[in-house]
Predicted model as a PDB file, atoms N, CA, C, CB and O in Angstrom, pLDDT in the B-factor column:
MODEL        1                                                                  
ATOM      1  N   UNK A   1     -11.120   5.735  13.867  1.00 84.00           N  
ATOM      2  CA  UNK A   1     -10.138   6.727  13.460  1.00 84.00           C  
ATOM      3  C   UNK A   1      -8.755   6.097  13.337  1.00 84.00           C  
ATOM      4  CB  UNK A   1     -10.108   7.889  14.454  1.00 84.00           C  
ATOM      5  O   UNK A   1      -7.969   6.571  12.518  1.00 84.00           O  
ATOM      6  N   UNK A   2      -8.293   4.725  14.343  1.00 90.00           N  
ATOM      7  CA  UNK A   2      -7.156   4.592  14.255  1.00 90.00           C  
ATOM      8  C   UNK A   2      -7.054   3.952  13.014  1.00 90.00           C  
ATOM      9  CB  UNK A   2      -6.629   4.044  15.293  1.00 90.00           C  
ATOM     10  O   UNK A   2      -6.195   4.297  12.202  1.00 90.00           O  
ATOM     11  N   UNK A   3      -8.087   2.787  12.729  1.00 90.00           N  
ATOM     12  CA  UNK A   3      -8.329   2.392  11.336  1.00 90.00           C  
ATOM     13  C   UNK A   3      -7.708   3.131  10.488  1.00 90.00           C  
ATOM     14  CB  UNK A   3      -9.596   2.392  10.965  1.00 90.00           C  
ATOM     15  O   UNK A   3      -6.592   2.797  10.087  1.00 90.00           O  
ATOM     16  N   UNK A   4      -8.236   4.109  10.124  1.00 89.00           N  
ATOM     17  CA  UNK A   4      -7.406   5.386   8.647  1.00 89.00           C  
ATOM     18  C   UNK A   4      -6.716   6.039   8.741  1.00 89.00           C  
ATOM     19  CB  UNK A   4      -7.940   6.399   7.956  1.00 89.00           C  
ATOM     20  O   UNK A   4      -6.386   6.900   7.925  1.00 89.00           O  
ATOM     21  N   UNK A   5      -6.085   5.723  10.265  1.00 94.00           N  
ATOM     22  CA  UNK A   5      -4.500   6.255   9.948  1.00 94.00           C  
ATOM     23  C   UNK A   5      -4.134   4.830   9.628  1.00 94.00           C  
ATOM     24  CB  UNK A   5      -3.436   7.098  11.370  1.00 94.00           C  
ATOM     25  O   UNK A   5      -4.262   4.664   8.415  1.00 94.00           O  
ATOM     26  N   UNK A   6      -3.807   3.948  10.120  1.00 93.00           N  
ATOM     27  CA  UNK A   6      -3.176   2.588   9.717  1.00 93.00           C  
ATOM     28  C   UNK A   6      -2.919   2.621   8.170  1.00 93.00           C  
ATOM     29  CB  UNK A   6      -4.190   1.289  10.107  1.00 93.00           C  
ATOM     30  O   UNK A   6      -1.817   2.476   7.640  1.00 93.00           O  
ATOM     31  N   UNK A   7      -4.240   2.860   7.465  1.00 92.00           N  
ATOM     32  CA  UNK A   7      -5.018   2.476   6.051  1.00 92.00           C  
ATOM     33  C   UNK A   7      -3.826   3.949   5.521  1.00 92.00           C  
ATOM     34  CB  UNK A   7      -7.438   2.683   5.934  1.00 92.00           C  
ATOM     35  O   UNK A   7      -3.184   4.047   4.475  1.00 92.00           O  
ATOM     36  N   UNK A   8      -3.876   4.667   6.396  1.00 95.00           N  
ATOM     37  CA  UNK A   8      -3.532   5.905   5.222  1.00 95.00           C  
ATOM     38  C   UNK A   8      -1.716   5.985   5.506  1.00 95.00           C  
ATOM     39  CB  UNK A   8      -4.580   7.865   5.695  1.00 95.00           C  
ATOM     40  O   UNK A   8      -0.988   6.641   4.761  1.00 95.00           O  
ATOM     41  N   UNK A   9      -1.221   5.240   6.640  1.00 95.00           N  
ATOM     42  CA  UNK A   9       0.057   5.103   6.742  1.00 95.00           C  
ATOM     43  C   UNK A   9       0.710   3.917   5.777  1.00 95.00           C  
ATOM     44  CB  UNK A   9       0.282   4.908   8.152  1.00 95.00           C  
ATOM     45  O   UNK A   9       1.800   4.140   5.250  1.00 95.00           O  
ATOM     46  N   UNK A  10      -0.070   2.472   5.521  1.00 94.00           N  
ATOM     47  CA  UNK A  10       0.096   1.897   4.983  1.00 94.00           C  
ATOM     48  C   UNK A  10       0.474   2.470   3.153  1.00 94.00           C  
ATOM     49  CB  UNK A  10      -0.806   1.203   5.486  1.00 94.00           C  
ATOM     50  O   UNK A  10       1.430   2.143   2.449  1.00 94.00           O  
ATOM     51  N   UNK A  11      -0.751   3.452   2.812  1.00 95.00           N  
ATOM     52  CA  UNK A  11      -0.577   3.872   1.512  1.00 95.00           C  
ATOM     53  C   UNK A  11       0.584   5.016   1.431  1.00 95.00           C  
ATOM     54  CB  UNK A  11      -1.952   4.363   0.986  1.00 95.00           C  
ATOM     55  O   UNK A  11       0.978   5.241   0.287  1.00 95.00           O  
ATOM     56  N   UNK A  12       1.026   5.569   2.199  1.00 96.00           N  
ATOM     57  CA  UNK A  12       2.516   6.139   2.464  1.00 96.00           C  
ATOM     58  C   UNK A  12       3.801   5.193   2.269  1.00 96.00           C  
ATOM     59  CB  UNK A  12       2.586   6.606   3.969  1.00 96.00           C  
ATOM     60  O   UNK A  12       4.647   5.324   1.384  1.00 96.00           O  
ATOM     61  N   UNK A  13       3.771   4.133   3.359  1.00 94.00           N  
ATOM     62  CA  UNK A  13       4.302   3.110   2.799  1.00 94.00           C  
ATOM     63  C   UNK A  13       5.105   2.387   0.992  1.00 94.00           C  
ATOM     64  CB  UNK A  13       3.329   2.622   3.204  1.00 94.00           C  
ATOM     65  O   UNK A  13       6.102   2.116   0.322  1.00 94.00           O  
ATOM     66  N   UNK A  14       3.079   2.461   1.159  1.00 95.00           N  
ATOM     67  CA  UNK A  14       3.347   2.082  -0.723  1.00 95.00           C  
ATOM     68  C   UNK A  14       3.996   2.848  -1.792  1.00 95.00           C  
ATOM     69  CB  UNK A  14       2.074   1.997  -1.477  1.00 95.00           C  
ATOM     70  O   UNK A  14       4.447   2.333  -2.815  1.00 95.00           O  
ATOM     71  N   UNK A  15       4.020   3.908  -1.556  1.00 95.00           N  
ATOM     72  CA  UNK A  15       4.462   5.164  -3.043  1.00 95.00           C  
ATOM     73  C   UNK A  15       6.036   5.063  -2.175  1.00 95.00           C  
ATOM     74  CB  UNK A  15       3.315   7.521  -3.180  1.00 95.00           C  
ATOM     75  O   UNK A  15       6.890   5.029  -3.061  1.00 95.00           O  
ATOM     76  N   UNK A  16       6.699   5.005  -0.826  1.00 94.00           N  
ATOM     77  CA  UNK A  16       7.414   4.965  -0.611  1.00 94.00           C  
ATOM     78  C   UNK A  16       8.626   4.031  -1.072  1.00 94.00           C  
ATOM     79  CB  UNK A  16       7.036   5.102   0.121  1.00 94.00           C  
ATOM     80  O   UNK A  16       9.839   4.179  -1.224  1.00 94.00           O  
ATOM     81  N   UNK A  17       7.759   3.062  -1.212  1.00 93.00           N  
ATOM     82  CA  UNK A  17       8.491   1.544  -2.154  1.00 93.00           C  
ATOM     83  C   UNK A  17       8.694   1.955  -3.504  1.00 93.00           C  
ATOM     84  CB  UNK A  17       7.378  -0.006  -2.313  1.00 93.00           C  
ATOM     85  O   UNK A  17       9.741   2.079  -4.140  1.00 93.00           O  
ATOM     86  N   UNK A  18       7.200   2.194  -3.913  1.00 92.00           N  
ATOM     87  CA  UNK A  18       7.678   2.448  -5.503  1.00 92.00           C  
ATOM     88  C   UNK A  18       8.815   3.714  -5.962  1.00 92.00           C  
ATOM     89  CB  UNK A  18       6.230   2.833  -6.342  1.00 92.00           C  
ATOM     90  O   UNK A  18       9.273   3.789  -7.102  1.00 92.00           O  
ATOM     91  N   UNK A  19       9.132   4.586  -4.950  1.00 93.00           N  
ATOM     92  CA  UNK A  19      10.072   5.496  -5.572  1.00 93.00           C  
ATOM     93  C   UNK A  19      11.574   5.196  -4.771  1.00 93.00           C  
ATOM     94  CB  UNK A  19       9.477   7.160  -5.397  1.00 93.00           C  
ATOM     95  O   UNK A  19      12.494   6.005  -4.889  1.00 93.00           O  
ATOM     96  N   UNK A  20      11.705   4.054  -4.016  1.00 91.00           N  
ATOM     97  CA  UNK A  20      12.990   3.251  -3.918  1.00 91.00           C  
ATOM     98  C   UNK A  20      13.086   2.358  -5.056  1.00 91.00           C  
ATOM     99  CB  UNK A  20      13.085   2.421  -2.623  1.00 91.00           C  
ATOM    100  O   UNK A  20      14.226   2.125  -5.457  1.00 91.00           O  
ATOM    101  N   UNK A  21      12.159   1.840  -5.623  1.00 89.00           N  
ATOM    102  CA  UNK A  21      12.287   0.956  -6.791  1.00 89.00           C  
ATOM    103  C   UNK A  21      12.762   1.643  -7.948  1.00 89.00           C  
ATOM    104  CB  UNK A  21      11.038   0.321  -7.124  1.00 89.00           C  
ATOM    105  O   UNK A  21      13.720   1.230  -8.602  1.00 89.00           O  
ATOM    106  N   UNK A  22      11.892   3.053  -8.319  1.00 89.00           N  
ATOM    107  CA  UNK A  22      12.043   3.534  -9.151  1.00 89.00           C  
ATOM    108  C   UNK A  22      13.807   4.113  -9.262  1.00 89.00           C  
ATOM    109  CB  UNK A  22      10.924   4.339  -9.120  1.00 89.00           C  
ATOM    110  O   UNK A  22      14.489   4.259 -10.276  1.00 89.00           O  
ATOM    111  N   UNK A  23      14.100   4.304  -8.103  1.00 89.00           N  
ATOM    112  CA  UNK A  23      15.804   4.868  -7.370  1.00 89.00           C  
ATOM    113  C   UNK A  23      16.774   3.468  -8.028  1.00 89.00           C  
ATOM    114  CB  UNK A  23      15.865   4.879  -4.889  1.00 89.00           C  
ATOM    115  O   UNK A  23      17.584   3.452  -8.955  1.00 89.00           O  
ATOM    116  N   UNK A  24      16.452   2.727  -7.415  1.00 87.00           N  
ATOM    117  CA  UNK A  24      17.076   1.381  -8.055  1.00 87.00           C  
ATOM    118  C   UNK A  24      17.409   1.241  -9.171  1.00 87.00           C  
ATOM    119  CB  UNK A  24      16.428   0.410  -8.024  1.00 87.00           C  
ATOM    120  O   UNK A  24      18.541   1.024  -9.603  1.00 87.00           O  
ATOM    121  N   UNK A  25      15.803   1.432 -10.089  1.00 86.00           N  
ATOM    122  CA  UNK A  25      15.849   1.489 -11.761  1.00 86.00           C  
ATOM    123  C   UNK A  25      16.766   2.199 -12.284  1.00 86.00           C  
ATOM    124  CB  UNK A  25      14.705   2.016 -12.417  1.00 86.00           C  
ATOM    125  O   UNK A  25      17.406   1.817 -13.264  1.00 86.00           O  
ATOM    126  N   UNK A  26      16.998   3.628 -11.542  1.00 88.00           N  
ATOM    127  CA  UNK A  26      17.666   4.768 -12.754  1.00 88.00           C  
ATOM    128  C   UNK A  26      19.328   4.399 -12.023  1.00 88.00           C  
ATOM    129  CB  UNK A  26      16.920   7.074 -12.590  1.00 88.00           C  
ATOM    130  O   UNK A  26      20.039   5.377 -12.256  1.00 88.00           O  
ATOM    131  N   UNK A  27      20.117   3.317 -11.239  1.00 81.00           N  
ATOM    132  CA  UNK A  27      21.100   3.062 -11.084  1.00 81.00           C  
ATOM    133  C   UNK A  27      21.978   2.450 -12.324  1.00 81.00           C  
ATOM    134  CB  UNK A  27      20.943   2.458 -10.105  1.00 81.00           C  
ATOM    135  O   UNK A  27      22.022   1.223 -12.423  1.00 81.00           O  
ATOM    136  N   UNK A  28      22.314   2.838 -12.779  1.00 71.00           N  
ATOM    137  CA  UNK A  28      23.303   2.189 -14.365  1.00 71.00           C  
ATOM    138  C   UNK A  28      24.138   0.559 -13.704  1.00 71.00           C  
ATOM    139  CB  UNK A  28      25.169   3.855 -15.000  1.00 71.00           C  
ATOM    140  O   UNK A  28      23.799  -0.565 -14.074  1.00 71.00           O  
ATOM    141  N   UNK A  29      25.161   0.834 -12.766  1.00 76.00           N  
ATOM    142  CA  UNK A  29      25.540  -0.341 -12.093  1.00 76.00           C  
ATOM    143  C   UNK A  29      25.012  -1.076 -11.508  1.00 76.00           C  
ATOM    144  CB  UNK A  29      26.154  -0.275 -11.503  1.00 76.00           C  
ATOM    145  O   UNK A  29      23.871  -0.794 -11.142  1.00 76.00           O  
ATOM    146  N   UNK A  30      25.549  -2.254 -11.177  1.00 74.00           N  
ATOM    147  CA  UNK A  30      24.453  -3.419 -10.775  1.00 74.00           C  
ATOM    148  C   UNK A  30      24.265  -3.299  -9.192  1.00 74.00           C  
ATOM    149  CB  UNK A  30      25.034  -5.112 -11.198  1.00 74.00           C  
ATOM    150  O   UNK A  30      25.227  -3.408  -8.432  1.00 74.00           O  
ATOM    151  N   UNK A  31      22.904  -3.058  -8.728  1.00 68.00           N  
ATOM    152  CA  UNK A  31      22.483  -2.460  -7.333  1.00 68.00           C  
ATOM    153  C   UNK A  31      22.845  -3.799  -6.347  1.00 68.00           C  
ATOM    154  CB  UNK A  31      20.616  -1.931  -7.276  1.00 68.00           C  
ATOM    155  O   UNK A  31      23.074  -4.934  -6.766  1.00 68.00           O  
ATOM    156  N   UNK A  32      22.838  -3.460  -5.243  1.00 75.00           N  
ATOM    157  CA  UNK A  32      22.997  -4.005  -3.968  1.00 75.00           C  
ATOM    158  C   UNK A  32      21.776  -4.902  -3.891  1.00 75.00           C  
ATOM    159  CB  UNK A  32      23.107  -2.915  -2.815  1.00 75.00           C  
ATOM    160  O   UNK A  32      21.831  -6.125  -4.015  1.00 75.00           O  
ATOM    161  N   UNK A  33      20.764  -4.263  -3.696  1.00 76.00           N  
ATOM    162  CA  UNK A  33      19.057  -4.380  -3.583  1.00 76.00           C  
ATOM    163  C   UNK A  33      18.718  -4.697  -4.794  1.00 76.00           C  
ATOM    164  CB  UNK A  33      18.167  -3.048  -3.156  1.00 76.00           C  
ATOM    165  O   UNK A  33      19.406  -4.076  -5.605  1.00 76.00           O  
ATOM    166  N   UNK A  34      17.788  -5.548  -5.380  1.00 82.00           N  
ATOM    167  CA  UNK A  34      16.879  -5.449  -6.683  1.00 82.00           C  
ATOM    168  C   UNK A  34      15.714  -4.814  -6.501  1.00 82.00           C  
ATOM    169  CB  UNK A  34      16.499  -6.718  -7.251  1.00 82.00           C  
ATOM    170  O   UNK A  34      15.004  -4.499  -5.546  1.00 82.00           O  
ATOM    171  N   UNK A  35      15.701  -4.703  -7.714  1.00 84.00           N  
ATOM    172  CA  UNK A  35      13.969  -3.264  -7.610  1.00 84.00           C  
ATOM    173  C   UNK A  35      12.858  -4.274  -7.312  1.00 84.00           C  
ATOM    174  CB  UNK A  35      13.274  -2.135  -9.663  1.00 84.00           C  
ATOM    175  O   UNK A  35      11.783  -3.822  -6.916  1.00 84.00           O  
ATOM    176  N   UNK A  36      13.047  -5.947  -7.502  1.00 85.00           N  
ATOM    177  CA  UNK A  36      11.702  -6.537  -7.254  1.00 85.00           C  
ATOM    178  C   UNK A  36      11.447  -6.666  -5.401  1.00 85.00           C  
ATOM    179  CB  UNK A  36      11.695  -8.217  -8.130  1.00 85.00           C  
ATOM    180  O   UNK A  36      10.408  -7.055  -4.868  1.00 85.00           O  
ATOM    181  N   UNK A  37      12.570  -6.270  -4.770  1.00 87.00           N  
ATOM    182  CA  UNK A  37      12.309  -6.526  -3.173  1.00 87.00           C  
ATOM    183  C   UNK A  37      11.568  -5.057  -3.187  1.00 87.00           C  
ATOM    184  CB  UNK A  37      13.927  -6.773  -1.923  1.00 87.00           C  
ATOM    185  O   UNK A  37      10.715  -4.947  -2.306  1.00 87.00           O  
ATOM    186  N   UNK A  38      11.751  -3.892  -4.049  1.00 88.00           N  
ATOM    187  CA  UNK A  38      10.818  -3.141  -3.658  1.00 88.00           C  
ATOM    188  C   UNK A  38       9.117  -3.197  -4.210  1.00 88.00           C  
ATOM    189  CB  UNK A  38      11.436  -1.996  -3.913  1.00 88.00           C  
ATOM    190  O   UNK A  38       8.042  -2.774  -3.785  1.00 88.00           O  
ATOM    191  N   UNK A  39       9.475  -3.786  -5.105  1.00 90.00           N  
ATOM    192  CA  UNK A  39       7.915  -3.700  -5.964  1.00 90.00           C  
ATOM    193  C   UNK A  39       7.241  -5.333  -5.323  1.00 90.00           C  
ATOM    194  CB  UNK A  39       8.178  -3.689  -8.317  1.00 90.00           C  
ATOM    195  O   UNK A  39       6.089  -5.756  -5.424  1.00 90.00           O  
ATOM    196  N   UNK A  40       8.319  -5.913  -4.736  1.00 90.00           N  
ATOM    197  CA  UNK A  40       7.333  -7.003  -4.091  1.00 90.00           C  
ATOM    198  C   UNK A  40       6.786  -6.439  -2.851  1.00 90.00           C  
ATOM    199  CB  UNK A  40       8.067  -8.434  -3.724  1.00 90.00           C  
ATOM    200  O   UNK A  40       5.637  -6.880  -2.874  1.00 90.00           O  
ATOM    201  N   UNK A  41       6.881  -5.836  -1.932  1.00 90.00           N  
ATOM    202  CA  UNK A  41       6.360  -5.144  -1.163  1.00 90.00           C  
ATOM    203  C   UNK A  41       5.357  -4.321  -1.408  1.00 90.00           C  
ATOM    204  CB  UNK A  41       7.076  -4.672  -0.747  1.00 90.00           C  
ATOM    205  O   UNK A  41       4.264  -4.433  -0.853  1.00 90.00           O  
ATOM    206  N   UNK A  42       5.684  -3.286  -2.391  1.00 92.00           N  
ATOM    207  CA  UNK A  42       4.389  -2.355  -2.734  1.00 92.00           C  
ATOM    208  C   UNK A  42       3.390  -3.407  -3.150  1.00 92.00           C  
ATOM    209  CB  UNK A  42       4.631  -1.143  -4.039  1.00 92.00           C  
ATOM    210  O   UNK A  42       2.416  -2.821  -3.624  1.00 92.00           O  
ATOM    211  N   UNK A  43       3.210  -4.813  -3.172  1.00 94.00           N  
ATOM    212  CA  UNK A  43       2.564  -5.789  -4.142  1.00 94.00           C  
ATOM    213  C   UNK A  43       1.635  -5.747  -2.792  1.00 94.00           C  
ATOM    214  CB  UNK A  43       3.443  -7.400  -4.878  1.00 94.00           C  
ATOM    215  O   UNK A  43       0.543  -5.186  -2.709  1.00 94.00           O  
ATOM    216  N   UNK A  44       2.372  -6.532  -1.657  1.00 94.00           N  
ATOM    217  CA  UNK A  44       1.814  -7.507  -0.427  1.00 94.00           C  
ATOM    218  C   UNK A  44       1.637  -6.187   0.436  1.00 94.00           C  
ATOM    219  CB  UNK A  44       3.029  -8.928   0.335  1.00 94.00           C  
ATOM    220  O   UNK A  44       1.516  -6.406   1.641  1.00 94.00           O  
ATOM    221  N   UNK A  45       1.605  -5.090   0.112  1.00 94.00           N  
ATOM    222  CA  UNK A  45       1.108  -4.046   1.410  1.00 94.00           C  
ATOM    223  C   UNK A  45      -0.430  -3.532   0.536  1.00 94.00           C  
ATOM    224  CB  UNK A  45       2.577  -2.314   1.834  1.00 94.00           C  
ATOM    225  O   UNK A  45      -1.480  -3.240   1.108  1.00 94.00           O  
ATOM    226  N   UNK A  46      -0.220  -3.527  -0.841  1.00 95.00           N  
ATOM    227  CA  UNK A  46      -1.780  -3.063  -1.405  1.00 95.00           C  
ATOM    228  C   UNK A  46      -3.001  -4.153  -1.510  1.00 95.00           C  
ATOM    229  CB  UNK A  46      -1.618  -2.517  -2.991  1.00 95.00           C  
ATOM    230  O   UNK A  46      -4.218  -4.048  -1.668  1.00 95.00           O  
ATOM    231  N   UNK A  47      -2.025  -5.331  -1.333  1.00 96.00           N  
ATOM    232  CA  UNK A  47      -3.067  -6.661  -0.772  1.00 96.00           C  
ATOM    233  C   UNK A  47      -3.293  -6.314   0.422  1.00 96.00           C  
ATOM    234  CB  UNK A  47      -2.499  -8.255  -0.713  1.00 96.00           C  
ATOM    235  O   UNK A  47      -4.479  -5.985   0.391  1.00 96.00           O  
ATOM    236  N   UNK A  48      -2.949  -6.183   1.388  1.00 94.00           N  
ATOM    237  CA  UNK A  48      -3.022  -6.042   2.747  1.00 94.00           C  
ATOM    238  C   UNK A  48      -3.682  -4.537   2.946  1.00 94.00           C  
ATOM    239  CB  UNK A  48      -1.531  -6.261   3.421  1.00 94.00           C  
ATOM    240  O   UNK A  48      -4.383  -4.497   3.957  1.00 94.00           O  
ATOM    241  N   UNK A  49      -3.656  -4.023   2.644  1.00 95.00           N  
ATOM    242  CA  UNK A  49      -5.066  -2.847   2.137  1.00 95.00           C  
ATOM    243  C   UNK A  49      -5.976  -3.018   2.282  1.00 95.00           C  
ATOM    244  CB  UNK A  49      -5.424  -2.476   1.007  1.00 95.00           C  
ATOM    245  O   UNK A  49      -6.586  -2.694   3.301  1.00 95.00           O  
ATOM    246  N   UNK A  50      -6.515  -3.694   1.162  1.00 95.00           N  
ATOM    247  CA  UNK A  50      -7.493  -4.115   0.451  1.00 95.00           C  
ATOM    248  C   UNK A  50      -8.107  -5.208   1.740  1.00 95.00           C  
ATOM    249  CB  UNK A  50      -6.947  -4.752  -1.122  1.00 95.00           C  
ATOM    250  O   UNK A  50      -9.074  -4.916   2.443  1.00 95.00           O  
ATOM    251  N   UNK A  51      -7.592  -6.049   1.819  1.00 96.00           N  
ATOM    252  CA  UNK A  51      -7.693  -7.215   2.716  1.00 96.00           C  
ATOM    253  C   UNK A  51      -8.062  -6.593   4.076  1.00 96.00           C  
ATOM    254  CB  UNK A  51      -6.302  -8.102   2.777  1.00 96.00           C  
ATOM    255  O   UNK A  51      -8.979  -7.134   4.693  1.00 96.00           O  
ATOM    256  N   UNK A  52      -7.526  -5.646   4.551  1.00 94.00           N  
ATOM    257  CA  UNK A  52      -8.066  -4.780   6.014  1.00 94.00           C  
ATOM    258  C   UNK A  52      -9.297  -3.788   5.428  1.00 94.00           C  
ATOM    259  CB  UNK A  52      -6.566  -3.589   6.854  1.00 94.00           C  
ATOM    260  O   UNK A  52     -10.077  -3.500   6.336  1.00 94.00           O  
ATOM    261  N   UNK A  53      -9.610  -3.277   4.302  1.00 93.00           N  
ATOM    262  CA  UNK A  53     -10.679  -2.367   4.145  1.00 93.00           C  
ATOM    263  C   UNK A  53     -12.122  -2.846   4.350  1.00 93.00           C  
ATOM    264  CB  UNK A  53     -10.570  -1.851   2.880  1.00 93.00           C  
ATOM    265  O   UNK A  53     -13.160  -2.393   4.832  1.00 93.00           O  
ATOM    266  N   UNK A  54     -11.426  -4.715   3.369  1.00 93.00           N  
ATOM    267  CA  UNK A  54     -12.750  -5.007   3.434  1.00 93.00           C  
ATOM    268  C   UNK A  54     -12.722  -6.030   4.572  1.00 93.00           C  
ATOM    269  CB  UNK A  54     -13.361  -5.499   2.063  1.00 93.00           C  
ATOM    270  O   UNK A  54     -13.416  -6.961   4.162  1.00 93.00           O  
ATOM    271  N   UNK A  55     -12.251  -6.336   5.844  1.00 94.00           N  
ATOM    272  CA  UNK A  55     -12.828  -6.899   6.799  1.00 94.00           C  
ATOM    273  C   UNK A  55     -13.253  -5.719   7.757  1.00 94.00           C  
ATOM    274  CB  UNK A  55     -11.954  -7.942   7.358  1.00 94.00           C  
ATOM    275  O   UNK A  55     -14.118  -6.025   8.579  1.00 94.00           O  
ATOM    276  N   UNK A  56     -12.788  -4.426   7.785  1.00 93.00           N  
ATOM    277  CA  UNK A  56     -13.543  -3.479   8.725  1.00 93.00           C  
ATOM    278  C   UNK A  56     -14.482  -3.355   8.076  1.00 93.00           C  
ATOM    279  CB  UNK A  56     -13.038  -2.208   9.147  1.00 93.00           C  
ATOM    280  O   UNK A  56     -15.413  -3.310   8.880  1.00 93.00           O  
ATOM    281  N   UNK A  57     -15.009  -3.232   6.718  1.00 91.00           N  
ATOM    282  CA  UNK A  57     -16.211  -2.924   6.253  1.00 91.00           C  
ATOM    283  C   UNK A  57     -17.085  -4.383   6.675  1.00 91.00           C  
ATOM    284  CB  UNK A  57     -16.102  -2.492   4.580  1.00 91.00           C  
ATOM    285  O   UNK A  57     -18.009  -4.450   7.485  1.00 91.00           O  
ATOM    286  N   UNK A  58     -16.731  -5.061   6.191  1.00 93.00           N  
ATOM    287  CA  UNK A  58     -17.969  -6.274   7.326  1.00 93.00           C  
ATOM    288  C   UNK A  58     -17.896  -6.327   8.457  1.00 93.00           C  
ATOM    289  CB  UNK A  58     -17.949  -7.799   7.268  1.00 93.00           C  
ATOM    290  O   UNK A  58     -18.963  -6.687   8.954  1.00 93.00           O  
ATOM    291  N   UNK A  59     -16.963  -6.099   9.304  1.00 92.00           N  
ATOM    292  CA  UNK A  59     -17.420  -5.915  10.573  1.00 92.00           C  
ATOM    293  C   UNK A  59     -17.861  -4.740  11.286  1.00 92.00           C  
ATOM    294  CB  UNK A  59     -16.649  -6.309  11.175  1.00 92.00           C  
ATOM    295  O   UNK A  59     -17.930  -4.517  12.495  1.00 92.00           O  
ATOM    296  N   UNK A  60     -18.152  -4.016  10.248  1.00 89.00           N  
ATOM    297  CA  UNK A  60     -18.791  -2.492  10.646  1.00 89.00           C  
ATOM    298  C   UNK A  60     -18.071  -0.951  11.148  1.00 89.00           C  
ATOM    299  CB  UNK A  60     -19.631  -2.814  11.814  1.00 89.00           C  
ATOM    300  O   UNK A  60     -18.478   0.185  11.389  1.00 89.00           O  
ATOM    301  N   UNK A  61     -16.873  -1.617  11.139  1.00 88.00           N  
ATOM    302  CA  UNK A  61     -15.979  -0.291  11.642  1.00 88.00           C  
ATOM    303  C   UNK A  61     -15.809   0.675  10.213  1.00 88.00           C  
ATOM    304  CB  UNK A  61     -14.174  -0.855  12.328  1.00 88.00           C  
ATOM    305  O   UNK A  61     -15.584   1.835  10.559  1.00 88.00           O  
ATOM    306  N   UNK A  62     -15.852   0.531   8.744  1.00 85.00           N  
ATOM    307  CA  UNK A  62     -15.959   1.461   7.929  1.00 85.00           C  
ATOM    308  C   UNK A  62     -17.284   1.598   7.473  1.00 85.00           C  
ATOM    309  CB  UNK A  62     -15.121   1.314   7.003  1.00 85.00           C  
ATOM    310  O   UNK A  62     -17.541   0.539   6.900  1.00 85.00           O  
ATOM    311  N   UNK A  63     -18.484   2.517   7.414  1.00 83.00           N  
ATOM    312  CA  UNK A  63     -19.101   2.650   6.359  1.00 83.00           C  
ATOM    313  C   UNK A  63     -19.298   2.875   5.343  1.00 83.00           C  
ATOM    314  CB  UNK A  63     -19.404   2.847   6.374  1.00 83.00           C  
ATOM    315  O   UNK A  63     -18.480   3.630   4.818  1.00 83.00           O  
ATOM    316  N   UNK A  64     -20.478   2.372   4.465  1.00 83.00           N  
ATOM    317  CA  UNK A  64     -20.626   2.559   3.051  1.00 83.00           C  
ATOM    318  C   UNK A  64     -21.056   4.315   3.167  1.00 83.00           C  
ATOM    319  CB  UNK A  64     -21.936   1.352   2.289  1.00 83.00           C  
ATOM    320  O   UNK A  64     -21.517   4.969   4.103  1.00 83.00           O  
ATOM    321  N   UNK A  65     -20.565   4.788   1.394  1.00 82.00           N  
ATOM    322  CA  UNK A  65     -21.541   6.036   1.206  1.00 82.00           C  
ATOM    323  C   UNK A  65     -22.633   5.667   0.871  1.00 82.00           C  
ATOM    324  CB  UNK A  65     -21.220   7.016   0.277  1.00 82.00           C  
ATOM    325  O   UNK A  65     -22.872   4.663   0.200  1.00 82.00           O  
ATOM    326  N   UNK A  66     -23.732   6.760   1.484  1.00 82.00           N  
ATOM    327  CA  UNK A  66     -25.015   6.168   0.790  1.00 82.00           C  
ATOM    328  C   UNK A  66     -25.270   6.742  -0.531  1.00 82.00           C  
ATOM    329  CB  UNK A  66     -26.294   6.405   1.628  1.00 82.00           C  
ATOM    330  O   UNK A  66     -24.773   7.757  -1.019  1.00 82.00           O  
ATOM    331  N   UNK A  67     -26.401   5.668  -1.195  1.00 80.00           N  
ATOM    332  CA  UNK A  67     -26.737   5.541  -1.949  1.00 80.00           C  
ATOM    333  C   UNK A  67     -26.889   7.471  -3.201  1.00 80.00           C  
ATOM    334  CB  UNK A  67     -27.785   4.603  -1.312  1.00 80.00           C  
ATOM    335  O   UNK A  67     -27.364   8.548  -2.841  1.00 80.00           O  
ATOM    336  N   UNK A  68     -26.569   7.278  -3.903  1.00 78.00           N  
ATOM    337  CA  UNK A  68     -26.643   8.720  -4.262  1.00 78.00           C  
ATOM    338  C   UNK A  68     -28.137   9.455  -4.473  1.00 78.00           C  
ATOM    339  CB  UNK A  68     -25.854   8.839  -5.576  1.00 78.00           C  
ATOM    340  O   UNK A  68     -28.466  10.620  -4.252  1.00 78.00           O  
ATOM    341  N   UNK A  69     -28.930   8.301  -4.995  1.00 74.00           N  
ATOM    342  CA  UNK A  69     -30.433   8.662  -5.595  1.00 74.00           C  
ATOM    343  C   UNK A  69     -31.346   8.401  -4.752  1.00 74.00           C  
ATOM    344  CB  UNK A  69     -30.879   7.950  -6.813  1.00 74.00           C  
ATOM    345  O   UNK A  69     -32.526   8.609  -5.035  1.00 74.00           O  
TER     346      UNK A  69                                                      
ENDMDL                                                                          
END                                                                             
């Protein structure tokens, strides 16, 4: 269980970046921050996702759905 909160805080995280980036974008003057420190993050946290989904799934803490047929 703590697994998918991690997994599901992490993807909070992510949309959180992209709509500071997107905040950045619609700035006319030249920002403090660049939008790539935000979109490099949303980059290395959906790797890091991915990268934790599938080592709990081999080590057995997520299961597969079964098979449909």
């Amino acid at each position: 269980m703590l697994l998918k909160i991690i997994i599901i805080a992490l993807l909070l995280f992510i949309i959180a970046n992209l709509v500071r980036a997107g905040l950045v974008m619609l700035r006319q003057p030249e920002p403090e921050v660049k939008m790539s420190r935000y979109l490099g993050r949303r980059v290395m946290f959906s790797a890091l996702v991915l990268i934790l989904i599938f080592i709990a799934q081999a080590l057995g803490f997520l299961d597969q759905n079964p098979r449909p047929y």
